[in-house]
C-alpha positions as CSV (number, residue, x, y, z in Angstrom):
1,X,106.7,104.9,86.0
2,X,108.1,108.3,86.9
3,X,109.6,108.7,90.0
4,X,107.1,109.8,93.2
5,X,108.1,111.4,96.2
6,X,105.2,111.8,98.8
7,X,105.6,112.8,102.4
8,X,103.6,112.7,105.8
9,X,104.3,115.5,108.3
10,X,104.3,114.8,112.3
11,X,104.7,116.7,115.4
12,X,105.5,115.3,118.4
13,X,104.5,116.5,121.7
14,X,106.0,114.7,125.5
15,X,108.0,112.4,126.2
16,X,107.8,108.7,124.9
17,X,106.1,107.4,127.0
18,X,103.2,109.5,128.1
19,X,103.2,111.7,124.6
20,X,101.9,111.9,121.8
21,X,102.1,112.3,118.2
22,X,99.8,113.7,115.3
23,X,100.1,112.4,111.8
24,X,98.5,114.3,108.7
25,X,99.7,114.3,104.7
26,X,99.2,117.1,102.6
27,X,96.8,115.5,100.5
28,X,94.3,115.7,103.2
29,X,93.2,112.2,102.8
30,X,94.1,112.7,106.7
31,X,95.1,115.4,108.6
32,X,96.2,115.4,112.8
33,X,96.0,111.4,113.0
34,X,96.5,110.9,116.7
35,X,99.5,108.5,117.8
36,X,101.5,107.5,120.9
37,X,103.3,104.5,122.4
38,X,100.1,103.2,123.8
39,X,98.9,102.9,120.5
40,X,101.6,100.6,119.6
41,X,100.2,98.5,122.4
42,X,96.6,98.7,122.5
43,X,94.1,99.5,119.5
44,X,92.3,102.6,120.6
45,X,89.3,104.3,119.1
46,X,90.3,107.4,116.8
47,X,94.4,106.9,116.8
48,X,96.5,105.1,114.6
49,X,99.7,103.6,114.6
50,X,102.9,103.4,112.5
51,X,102.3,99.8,111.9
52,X,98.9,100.0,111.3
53,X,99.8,102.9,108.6
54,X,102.7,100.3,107.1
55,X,100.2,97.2,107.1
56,X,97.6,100.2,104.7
57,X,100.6,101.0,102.4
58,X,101.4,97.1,101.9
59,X,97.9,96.4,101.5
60,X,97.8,99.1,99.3
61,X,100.5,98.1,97.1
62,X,99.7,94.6,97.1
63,X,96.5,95.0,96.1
64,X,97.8,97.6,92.6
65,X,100.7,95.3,92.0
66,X,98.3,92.3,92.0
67,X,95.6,94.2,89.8
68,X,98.4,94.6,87.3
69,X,99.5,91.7,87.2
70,X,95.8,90.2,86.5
71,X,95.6,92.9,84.0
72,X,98.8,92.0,81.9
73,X,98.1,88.1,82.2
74,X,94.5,89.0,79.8
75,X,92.4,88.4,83.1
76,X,91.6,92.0,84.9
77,X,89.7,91.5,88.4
78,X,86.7,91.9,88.9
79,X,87.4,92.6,92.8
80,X,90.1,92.2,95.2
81,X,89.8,91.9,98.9
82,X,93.6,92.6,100.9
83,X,94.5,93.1,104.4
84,X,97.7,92.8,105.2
85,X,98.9,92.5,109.2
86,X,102.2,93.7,110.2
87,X,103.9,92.7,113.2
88,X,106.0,94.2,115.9
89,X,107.9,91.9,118.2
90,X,110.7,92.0,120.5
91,X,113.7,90.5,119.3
92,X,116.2,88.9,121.5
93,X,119.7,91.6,121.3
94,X,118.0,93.9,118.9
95,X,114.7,95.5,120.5
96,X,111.6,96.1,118.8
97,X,111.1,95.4,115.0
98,X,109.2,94.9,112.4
99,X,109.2,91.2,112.3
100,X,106.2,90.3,109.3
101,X,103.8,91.5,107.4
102,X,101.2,88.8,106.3
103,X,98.9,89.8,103.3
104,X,95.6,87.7,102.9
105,X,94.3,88.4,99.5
106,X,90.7,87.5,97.8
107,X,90.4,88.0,94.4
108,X,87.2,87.5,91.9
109,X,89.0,87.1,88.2
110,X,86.6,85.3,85.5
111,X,88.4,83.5,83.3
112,X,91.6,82.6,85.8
113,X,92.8,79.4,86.6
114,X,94.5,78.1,90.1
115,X,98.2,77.5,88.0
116,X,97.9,80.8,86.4
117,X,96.6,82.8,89.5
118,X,99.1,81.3,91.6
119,X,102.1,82.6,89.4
120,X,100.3,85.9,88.9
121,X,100.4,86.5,92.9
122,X,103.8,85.9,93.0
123,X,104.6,88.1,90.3
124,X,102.7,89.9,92.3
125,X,104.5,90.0,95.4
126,X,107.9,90.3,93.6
127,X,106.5,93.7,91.7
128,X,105.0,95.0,95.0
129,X,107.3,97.7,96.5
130,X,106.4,97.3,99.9
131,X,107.1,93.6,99.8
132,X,110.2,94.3,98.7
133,X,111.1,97.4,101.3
134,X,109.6,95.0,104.0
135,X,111.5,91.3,103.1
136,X,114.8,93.4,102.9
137,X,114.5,93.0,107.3
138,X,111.4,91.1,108.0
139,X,109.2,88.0,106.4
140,X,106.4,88.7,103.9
141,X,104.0,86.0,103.9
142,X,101.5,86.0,101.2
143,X,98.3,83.7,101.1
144,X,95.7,84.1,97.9
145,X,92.3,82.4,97.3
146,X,90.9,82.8,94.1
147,X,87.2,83.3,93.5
148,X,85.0,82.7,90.7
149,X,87.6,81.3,88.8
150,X,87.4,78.6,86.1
């Protein structure tokens, strides 16, 4: 794979507390998200959140690295269902941080098996580039069901 820069652009308005923050990429795929510190906090209609935005790229990448993988092992998906949820929590001595990111996949592969599925989600998870940027400070957990499988 070549090498792939993207970028997101933000301006920042206020102080932290009572400010607020607007997101967009120059794709276009989104443009002036809305952000502040209460949307850390509280989900609020309209406004995202630099952990929700993490928990979509590691979903993201999950989901690819998983499809690959499936692909390679002579069993492409059918359909794959990930979320993943990322967690913020105080720790004691070093403040806020990113603590997990849990990914919950479903997939529906004809013709996989539960041995061969289970090595080809690890595989996976190892090839995923957000699982790897996030376990390099924080836990990745990973739980897969398989669907229509053999």
């Amino acid at each position: 794979m070549p090498r792939v820069e993207r970028q997101a652009e933000v301006s920042w308005e206020g102080n932290l507390a009572r400010g607020e923050g607007r997101i967009s990429v120059p794709s276009g795929v989104f443009s002036g998200a809305a952000y502040s510190a209460a949307t850390r906090i509280a989900q609020r209609p309209e406004t995202t959140s630099p952990e929700e935005l993490l928990a979509a790229a590691h979903a993201g990448c999950f989901a690819m690295s998983l499809a690959g993988e499936l692909t390679r092992a002579g069993t492409p998906p059918e359909r794959l269902d990930v979320t993943a949820q990322v967690t913020l929590d105080e720790v004691p001595g070093q403040g806020h941080l990113i603590v997990r990111s849990a990914i919950s996949a479903r997939a529906r592969v004809p013709g996989a098996d539960e041995a061969s599925f289970s090595q080809v989600v690890a595989d996976a998870d190892a090839g995923c580039t957000f699982s790897a940027l996030i376990r390099a400070s924080a836990e990745v957990q990973v739980d897969a069901t398989l669907e229509g499988g053999e």
